[in-house]
N, C-alpha and C positions, 0 to 999 in steps of 0.2 A: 787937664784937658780931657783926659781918658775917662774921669768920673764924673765930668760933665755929660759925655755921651752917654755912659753907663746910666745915670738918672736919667735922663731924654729917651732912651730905651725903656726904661722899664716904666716912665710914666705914659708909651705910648703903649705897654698893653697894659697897664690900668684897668680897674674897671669902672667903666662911663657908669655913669647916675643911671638910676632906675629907669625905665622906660628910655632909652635908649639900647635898644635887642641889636637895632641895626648895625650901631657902632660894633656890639660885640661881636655880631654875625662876621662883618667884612673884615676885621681884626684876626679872628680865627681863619677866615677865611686867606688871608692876607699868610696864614704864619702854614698854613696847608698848603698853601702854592708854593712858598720857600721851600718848604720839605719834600714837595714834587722836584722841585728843580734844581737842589740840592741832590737827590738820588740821581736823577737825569744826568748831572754832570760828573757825576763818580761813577755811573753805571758806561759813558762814554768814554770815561778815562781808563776804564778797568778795559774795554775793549780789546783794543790791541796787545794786551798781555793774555788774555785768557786765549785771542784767536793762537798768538805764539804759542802760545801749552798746549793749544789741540794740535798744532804743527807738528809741537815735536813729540808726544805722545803719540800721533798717526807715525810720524818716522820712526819712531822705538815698538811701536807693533809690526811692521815689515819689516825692522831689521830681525826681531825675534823671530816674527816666521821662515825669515831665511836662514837662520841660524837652526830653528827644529828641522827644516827643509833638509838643512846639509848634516844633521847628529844623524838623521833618518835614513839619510844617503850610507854615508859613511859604517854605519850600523849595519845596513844589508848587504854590503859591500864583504864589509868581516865575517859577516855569518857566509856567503856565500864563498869565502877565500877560505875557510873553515868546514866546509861540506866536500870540497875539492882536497882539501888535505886529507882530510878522513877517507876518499874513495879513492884515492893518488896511495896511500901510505896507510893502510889500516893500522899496522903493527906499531908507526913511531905514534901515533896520535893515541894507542891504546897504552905504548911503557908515556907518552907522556900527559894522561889522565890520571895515570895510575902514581905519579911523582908528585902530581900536584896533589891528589888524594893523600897521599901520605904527609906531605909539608901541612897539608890544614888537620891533618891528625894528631902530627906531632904539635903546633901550634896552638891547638884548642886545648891541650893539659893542662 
């Protein structure tokens, strides 16, 4: 049955006898509106998937900027708990520069 349609297919784009343009025109034309409507129905079907990815790619860039938001926070937070140490304690923040200086001393041999 299958190769029955498969010849009925291919004997309908054929090509018509000479002088017959018409036939060939609306047959091309025939197989170009398939292929519009073919896109059309996968360009609808892809839809709903592509809006999802911009979903969650808009959700994965606010979560990222909350996340630099808070490394930013957090960051100034220590440099400022760190400038308060130094003018609280000059002498333990200078022997404890001076320890960490020498552990990367002895470390880099």
């Amino acid at each position: 049955m299958k190769a029955n349609q498969v010849g009925q297919d291919l004997s309908d784009l054929s090509v018509p006898a000479a002088g017959s343009n018409t036939d060939v025109d609306s047959s091309v034309e025939r197989v170009v509106q398939g292929a519009h409507d073919s896109v059309n129905r996968m360009a609808d079907a892809a839809k709903p998937a592509i809006q999802q990815l911009q979903d969650k790619v808009n959700a994965s860039v606010d979560s990222l900027g909350d996340s630099a938001d808070h490394a930013r926070k957090l960051s100034e937070d220590g440099a400022e708990s760190l400038r308060t140490l130094v003018r609280d304690r000059p002498l333990v923040a200078l022997a404890a520069a001076t320890v960490v200086g020498m552990l990367i001393a002895r470390l880099a041999r």
